[in-house]
LODO-27689 format. One line per field, with one value per residue: residue number from 1; residue in one letter; chain; x, y, z of N, C-alpha, C in turn. Coordinates in steps of 0.1 Angstrom, whole numbers, padded with zeros to 4 digits, always signed. Each point is the difference from the previous one (the first is absolute). Example, Ala and Ser with C-alpha at 12.3 -4.5 7.8 and 13.67 -1.06 7.14 Angstrom:
BEGIN
num c(1	2)
residuo c(A	S)
cadena c(A	A)
nu c(+0132	-0004)
nv c(-0057	+0011)
nw c(+0078	-0007)
cau c(-0009	+0009)
cav c(+0012	+0011)
caw c(+0000	+0000)
cu c(+0009	-0008)
cv c(+0012	+0011)
cw c(+0000	+0008)
# end
This chain:
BEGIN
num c(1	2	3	4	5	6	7	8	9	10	11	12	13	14	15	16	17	18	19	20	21	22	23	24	25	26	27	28	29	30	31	32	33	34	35	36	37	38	39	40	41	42	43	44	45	46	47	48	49	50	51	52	53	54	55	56	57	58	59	60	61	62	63	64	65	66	67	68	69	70	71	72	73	74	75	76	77	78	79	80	81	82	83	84	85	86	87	88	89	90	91	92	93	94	95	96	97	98	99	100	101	102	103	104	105	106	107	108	109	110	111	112	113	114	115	116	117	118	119	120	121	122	123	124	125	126	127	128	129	130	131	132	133	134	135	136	137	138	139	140	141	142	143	144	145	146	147	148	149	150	151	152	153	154	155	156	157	158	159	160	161	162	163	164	165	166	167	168	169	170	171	172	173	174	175	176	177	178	179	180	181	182	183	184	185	186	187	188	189	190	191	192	193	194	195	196	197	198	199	200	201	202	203	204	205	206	207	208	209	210	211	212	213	214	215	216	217	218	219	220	221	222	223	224	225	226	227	228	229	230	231	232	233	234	235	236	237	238	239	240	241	242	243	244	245	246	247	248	249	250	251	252	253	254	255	256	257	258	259	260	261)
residuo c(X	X	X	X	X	X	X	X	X	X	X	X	X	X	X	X	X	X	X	X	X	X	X	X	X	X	X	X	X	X	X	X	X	X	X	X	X	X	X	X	X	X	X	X	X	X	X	X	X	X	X	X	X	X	X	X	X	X	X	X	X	X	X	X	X	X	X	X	X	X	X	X	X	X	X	X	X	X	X	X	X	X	X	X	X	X	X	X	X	X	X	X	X	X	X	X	X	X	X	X	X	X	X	X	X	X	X	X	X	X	X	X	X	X	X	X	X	X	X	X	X	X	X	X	X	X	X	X	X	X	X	X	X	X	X	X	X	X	X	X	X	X	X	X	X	X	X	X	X	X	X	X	X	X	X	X	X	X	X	X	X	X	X	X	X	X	X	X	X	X	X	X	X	X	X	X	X	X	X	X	X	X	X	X	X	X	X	X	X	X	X	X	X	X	X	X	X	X	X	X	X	X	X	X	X	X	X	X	X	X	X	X	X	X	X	X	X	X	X	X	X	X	X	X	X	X	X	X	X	X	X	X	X	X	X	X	X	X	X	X	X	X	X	X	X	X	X	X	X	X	X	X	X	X	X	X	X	X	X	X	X)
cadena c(A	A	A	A	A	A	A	A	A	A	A	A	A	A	A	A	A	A	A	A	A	A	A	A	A	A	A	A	A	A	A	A	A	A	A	A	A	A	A	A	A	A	A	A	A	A	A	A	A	A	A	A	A	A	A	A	A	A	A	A	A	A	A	A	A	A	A	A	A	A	A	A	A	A	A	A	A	A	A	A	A	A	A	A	A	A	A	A	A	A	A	A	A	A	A	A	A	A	A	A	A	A	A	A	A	A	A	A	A	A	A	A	A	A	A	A	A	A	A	A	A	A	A	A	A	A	A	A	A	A	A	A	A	A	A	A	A	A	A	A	A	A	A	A	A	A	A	A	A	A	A	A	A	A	A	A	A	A	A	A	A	A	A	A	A	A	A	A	A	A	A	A	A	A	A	A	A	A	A	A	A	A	A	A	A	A	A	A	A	A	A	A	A	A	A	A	A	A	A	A	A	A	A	A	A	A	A	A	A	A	A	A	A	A	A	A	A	A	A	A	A	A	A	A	A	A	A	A	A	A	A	A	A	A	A	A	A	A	A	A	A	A	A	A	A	A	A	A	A	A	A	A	A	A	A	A	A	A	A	A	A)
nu c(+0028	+0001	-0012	-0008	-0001	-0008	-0013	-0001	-0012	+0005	-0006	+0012	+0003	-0006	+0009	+0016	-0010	-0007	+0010	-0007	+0014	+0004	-0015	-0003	+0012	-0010	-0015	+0001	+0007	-0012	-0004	-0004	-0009	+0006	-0012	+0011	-0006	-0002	-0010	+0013	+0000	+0012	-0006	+0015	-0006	-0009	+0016	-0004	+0002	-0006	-0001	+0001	-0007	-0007	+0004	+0001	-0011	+0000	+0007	-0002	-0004	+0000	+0005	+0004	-0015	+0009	-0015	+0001	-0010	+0006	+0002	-0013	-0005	+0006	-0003	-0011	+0003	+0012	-0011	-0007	+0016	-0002	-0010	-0004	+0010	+0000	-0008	+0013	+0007	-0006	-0001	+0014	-0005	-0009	-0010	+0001	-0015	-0001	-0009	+0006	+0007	-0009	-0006	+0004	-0004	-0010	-0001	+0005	-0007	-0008	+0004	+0008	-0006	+0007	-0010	-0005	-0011	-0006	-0015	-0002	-0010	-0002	-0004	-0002	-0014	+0006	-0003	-0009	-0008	+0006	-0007	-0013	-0005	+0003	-0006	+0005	-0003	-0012	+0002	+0004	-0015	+0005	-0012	+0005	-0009	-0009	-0010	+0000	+0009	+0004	-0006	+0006	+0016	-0004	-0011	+0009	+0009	-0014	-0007	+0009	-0004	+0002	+0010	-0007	+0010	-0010	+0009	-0007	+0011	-0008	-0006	-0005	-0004	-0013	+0004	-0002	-0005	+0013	-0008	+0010	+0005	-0013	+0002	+0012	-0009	-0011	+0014	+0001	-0016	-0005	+0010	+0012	-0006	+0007	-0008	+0013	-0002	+0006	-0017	-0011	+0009	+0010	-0006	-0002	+0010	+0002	-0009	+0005	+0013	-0005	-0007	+0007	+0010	-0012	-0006	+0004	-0006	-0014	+0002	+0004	+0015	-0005	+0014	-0001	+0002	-0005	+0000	+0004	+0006	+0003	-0001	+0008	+0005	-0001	+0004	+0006	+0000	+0012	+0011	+0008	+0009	+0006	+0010	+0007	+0012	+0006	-0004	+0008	+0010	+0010	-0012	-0009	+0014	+0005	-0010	+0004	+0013	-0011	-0008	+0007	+0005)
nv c(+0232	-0015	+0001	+0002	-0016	+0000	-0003	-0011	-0005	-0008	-0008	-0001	-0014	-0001	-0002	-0002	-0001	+0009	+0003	+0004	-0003	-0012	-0001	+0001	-0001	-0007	+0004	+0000	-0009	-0004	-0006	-0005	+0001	-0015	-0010	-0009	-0009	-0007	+0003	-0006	-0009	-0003	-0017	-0003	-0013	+0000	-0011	-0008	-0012	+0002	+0015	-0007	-0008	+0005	+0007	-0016	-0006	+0015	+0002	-0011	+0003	-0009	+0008	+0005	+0011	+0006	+0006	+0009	-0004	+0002	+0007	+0001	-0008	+0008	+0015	-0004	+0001	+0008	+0010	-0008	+0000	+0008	-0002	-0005	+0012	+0014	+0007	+0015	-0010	+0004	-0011	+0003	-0016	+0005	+0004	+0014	+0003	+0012	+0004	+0009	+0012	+0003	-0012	+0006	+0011	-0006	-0005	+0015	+0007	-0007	-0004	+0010	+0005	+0003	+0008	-0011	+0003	+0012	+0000	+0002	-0008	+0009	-0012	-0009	-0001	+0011	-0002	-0007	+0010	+0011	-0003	+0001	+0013	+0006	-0010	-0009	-0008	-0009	+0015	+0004	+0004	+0004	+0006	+0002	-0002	+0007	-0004	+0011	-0005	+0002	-0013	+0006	+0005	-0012	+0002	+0010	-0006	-0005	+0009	+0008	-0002	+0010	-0006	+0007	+0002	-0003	+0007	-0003	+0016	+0003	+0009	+0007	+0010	+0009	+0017	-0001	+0012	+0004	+0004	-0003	-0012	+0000	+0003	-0003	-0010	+0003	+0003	-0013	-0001	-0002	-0012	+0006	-0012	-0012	-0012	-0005	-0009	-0010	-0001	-0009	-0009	+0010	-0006	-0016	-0004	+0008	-0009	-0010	+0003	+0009	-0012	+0003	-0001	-0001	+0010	-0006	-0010	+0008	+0014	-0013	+0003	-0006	-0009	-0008	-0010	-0003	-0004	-0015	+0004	+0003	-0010	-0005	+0013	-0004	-0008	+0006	+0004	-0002	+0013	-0005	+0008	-0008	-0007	-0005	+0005	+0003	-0006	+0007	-0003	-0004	-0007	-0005	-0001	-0006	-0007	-0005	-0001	-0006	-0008	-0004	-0003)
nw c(+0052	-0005	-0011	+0008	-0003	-0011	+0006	+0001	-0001	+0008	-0006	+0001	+0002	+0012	+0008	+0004	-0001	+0000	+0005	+0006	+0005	-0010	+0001	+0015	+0000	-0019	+0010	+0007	-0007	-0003	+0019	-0001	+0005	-0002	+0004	+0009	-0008	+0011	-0008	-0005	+0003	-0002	-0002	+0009	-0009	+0006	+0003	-0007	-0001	-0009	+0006	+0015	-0006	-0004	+0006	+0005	-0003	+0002	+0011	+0002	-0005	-0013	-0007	+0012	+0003	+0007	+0001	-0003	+0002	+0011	+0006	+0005	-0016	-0003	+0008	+0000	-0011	-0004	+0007	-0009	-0005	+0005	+0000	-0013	-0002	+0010	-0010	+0003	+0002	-0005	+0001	-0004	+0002	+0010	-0007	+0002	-0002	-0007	+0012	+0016	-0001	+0006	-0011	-0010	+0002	+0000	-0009	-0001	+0004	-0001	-0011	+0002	-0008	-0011	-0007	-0008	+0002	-0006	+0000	-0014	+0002	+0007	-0009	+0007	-0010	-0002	+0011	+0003	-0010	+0004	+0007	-0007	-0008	+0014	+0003	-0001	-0010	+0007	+0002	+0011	+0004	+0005	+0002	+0010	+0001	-0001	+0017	+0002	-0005	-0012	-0004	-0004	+0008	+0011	+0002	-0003	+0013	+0009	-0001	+0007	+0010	+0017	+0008	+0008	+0011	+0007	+0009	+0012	-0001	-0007	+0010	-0010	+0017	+0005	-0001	+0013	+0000	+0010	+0011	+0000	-0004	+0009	+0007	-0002	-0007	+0008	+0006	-0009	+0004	-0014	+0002	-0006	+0002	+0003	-0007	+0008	-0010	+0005	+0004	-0005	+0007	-0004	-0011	+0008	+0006	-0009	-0010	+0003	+0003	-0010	+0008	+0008	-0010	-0012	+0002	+0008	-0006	+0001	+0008	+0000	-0004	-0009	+0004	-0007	+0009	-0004	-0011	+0010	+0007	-0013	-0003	+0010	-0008	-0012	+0003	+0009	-0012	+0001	+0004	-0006	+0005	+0004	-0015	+0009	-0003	+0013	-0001	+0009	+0011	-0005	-0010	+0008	+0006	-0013	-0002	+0013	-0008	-0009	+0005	+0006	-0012)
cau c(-0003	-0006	-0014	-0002	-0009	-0013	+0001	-0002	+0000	+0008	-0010	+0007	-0008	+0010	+0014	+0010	-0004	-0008	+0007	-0006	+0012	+0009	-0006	+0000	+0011	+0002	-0009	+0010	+0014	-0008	-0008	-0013	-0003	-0002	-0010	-0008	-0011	-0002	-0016	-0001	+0012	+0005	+0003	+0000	-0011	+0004	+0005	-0011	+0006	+0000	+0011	+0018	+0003	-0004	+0013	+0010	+0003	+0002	+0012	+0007	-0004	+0010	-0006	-0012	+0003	-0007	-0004	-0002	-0008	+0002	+0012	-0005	+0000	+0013	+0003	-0009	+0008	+0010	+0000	-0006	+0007	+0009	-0013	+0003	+0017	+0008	+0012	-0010	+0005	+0002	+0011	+0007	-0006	-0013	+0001	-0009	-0004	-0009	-0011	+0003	+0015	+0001	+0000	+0015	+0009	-0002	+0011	+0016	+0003	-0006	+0003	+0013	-0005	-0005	-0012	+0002	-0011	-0009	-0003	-0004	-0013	-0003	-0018	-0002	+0001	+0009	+0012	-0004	+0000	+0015	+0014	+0003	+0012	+0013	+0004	+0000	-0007	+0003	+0000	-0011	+0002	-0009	-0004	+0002	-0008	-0007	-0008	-0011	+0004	-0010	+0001	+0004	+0008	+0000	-0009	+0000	+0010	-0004	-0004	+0014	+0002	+0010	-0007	+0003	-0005	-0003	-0008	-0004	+0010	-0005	-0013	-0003	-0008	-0003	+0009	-0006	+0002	-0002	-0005	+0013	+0003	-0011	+0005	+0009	-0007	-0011	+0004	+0009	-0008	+0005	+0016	+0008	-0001	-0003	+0004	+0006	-0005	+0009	-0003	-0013	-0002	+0004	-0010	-0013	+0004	+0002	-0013	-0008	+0003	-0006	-0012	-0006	+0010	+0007	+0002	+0014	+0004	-0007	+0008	+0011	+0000	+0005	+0008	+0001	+0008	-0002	-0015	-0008	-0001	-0014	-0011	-0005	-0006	-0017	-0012	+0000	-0009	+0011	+0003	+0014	+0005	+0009	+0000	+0016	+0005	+0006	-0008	+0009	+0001	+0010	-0012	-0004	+0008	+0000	-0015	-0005	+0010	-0004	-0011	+0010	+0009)
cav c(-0011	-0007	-0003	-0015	-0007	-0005	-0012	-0016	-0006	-0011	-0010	-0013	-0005	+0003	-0008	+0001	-0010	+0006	+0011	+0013	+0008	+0000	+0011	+0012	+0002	+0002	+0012	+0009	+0002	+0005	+0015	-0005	-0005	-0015	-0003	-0014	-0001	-0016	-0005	-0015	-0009	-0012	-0009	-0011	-0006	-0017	-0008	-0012	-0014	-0002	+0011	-0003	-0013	+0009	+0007	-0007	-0005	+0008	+0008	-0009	-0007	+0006	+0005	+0008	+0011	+0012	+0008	+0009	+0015	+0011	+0000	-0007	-0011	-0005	+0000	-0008	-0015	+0004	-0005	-0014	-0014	+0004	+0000	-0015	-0008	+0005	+0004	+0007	-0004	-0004	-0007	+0008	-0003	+0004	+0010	+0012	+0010	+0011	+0009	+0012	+0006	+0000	-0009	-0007	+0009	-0008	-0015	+0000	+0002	-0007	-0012	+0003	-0006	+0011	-0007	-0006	+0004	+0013	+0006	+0013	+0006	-0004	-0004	-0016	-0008	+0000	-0005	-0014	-0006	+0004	-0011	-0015	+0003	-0004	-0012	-0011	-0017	-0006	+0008	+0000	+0014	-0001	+0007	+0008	+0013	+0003	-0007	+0008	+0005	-0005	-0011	+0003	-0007	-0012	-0002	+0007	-0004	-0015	-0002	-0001	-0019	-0006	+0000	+0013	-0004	+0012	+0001	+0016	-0007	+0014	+0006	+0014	-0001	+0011	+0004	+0014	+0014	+0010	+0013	+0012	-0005	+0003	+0017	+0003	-0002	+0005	+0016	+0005	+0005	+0017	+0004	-0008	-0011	-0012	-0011	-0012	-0012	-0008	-0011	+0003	+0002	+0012	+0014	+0001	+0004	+0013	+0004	-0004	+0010	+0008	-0001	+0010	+0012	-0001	+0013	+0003	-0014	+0004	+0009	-0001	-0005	-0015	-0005	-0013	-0005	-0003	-0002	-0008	+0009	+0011	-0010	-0001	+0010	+0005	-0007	+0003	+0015	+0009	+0001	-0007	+0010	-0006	-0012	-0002	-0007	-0011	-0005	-0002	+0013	+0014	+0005	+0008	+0016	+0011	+0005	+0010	+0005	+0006	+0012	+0013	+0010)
caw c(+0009	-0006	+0010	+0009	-0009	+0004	+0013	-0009	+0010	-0004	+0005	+0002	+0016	+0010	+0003	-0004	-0014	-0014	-0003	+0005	+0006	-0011	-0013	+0007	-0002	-0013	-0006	+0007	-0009	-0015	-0002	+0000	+0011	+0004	+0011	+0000	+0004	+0000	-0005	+0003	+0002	-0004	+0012	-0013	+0005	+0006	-0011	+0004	+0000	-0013	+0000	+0002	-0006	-0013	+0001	-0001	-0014	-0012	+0002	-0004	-0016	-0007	-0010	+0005	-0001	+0011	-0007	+0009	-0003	+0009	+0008	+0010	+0001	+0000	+0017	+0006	-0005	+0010	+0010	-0002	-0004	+0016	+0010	-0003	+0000	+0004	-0011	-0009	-0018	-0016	-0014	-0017	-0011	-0004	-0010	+0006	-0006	+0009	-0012	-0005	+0006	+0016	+0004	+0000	+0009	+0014	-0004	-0001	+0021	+0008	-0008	-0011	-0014	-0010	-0006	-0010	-0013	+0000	-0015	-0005	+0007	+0011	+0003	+0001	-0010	-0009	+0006	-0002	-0012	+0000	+0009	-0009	-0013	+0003	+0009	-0002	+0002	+0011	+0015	+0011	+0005	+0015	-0001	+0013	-0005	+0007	-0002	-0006	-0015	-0016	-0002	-0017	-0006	+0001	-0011	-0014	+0000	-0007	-0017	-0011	+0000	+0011	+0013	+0007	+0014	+0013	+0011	+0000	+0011	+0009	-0006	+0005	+0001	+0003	+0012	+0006	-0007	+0008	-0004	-0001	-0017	-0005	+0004	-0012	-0012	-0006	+0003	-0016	-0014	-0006	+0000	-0009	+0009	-0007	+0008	-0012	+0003	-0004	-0003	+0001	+0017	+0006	-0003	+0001	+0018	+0003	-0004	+0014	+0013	-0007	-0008	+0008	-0004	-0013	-0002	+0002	-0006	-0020	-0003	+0004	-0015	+0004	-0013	-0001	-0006	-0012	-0011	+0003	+0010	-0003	+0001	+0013	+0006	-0006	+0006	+0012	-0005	-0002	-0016	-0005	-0003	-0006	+0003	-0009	-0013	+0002	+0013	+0010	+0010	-0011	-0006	+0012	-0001	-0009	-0001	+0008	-0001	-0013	+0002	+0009	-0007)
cu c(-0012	-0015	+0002	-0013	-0012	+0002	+0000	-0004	+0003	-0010	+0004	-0005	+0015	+0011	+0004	+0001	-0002	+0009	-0002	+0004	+0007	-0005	+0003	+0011	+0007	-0004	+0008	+0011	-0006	-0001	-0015	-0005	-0009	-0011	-0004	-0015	+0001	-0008	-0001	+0015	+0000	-0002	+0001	-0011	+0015	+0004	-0010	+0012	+0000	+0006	+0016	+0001	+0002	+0018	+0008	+0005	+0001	+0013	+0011	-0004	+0007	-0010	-0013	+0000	-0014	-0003	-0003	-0014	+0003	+0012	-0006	+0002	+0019	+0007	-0007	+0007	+0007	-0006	-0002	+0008	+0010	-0006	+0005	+0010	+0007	+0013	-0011	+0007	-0009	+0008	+0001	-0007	-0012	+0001	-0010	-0004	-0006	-0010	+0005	+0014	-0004	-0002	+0017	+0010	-0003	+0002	+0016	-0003	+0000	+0010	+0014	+0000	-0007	-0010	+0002	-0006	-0003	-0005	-0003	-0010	-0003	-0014	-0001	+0001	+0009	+0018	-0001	+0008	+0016	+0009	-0009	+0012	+0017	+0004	+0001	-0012	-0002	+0003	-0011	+0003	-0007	+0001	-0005	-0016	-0007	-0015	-0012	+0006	-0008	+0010	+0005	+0010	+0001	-0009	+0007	+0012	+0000	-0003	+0008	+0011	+0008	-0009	+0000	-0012	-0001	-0001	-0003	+0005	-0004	-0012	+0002	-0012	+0001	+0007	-0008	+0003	+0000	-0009	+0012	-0001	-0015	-0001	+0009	-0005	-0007	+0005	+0003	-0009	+0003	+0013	-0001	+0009	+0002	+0002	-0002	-0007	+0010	-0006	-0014	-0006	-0001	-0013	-0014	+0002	-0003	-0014	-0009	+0003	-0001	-0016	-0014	+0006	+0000	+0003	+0019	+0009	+0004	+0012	+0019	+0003	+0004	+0008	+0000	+0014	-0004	-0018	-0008	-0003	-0008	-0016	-0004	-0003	-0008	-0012	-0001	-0010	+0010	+0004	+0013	+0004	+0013	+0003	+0019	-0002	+0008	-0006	+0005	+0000	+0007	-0007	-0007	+0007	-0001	-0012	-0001	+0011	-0004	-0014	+0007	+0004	+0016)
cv c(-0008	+0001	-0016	-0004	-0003	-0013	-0010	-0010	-0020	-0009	-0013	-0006	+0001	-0011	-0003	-0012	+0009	+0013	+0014	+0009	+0005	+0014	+0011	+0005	+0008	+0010	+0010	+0007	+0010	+0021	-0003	+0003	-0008	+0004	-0012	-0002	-0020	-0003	-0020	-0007	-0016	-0007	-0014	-0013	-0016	-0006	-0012	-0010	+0006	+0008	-0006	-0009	+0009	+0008	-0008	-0002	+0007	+0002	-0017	-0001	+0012	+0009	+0005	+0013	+0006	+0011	+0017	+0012	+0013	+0002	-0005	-0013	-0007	-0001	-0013	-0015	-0003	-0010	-0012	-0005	+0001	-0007	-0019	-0007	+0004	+0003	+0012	-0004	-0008	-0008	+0005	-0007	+0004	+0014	+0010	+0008	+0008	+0006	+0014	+0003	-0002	-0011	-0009	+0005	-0009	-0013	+0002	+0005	-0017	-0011	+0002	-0005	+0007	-0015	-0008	+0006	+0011	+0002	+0015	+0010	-0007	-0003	-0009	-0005	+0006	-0004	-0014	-0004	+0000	-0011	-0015	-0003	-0001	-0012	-0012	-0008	-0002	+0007	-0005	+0014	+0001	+0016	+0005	+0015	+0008	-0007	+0010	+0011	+0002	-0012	-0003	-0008	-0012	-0007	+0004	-0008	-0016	+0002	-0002	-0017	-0001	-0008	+0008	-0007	+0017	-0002	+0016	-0002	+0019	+0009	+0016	+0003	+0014	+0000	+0013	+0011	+0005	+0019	+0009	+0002	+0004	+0017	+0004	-0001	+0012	+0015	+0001	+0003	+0016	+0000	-0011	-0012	-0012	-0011	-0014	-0014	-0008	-0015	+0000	-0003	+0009	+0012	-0009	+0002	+0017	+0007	-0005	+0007	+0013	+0005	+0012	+0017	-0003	+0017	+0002	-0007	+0003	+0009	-0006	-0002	-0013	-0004	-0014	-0007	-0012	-0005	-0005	+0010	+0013	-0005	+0002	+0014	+0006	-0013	+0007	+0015	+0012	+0004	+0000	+0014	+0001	-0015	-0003	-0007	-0015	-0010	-0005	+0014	+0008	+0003	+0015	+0013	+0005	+0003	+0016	+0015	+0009	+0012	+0011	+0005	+0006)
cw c(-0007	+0015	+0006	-0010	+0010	+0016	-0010	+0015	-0006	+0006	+0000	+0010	+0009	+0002	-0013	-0017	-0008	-0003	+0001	+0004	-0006	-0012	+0004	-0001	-0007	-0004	+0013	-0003	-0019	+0007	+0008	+0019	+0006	+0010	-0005	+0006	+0002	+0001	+0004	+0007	-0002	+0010	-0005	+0008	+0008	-0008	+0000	-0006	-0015	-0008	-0001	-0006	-0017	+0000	+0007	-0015	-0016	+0006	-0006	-0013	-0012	-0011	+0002	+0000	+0012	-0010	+0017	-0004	+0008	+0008	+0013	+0003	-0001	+0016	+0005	-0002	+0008	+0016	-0001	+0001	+0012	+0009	-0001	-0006	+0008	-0008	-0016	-0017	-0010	-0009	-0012	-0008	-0003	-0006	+0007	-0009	+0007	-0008	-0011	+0006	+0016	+0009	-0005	+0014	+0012	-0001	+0004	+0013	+0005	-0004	-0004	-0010	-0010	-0006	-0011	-0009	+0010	-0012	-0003	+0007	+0013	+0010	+0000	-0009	-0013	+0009	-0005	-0015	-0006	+0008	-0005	-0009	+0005	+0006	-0008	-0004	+0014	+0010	+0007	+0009	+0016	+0007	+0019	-0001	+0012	-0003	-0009	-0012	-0009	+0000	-0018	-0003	-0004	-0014	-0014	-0004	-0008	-0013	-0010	-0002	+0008	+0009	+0009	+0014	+0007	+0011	+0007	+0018	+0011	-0007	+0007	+0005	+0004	+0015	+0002	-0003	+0011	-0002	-0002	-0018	-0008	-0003	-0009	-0010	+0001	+0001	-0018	-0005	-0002	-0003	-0013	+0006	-0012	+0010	-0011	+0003	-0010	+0000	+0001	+0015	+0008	-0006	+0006	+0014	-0001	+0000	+0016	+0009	-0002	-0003	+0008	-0001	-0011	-0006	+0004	-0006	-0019	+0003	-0006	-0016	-0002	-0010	+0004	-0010	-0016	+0001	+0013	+0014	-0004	-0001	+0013	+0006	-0006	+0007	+0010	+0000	+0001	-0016	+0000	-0005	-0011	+0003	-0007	-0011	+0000	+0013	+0010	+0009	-0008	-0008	+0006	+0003	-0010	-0002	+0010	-0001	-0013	+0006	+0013	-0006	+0003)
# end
């Protein structure tokens, strides 16, 4: 009889945007025993005049390109252009990139639509520099984000000589820590325990609602999903236990699929 795996707690932010169910699922199906943890949540911000006027006129215009950093920011879209066309389509002539695989996965839920561009690495600004090199003379890229992101792509994007518009169409904010979810954390110290961060959000929401439990917090192993999200948890005074190879959620499994053994 194969052993039951280590707990993995999932610090995704809560509703049906950030995919948290979806993981749970995957580390269920690995072995693993999932404890969500919703440290934060998604809310998208008020359309203002300049918003609907901004996504009238990218969805009519030609030789354009929707760029996606998240699968958040892609759901939220979604609601945007529903919200101000009463319609979730996309025109075939505009062109879709994604940051990473889970954010294409949510372009094809949301959009029936496999991706135009995905690049190699999955980090803003080598996404940036990679979808310069694939696009056209003269693109234009308009960019759906989060208001409290790292602000990278756009910028890395200009340098390279596009034009690249933003707007910021939702924000992650801190979600309450029930004492139940507090209790299950602090029962793992001493256990062979991990907990994932898939974004530098997710490790400073975890560090705040933590900040009175860091002894149960320090005990946990930590795997990060790539370079920029280890940053945000060594600032945080944590130690990066592991970090993928591939910097995505299928990253992540095998990561956690290698130290399980």
């Amino acid at each position: 009889m194969d052993r039951v795996k280590p707990t993995v707690i999932v610090t995704r932010p809560e509703g049906a945007y950030a995919g948290a169910e979806r993981l749970r699922a995957k580390l269920d199906k690995l072995g693993f025993r999932p404890l969500l943890l919703p440290i934060s949540k998604v809310e998208q911000l008020s359309l203002t005049p300049q918003t609907k006027d901004a996504v009238r006129r990218v969805l009519g215009s030609q030789g354009q390109w929707i760029a996606f950093l998240s699968p958040s920011a892609v759901f939220i879209f979604k609601n945007v252009i529903e919200r101000i066309l009463h319609s979730a389509t996309i025109p075939e002539a505009i062109s879709l990139a994604a940051q990473g695989k889970g954010t294409a996965e949510a372009i094809q839920e949301c959009f029936g639509r496999k991706v135009d561009f995905l690049p190699t690495v999955f980090v803003a600004e080598e996404f940036a520099r990679e979808l310069a090199r694939f696009m056209d003379d003269g693109s234009k890229v308009f960019v759906p984000q989060s208001a409290d992101g790292r602000d990278v792509f756009g910028p890395t994007l200009r340098a390279c000589g596009f034009e690249v518009e933003t707007i910021d169409t939702y924000c992650i904010v801190d979600a309450a820590l029930s004492d139940e979810l507090r209790s299950k954390v602090r029962g793992l110290v001493g256990l062979e325990a991990y907990i994932i961060f898939m974004s530098p959000s997710a490790v400073r929401a975890t560090a705040r609602a933590f900040k009175d439990d860091r002894a149960a917090l320090e005990s946990l192993r930590v795997v990060s999903v790539g370079p920029v999200t280890s940053e945000a948890v060594q600032s945080c005074g944590l130690t990066v236990f592991a970090e993928a190879a591939e910097h995505s959620e299928d990253g992540v499994l095998e990561e956690l699929k290698r130290l399980a053994g």
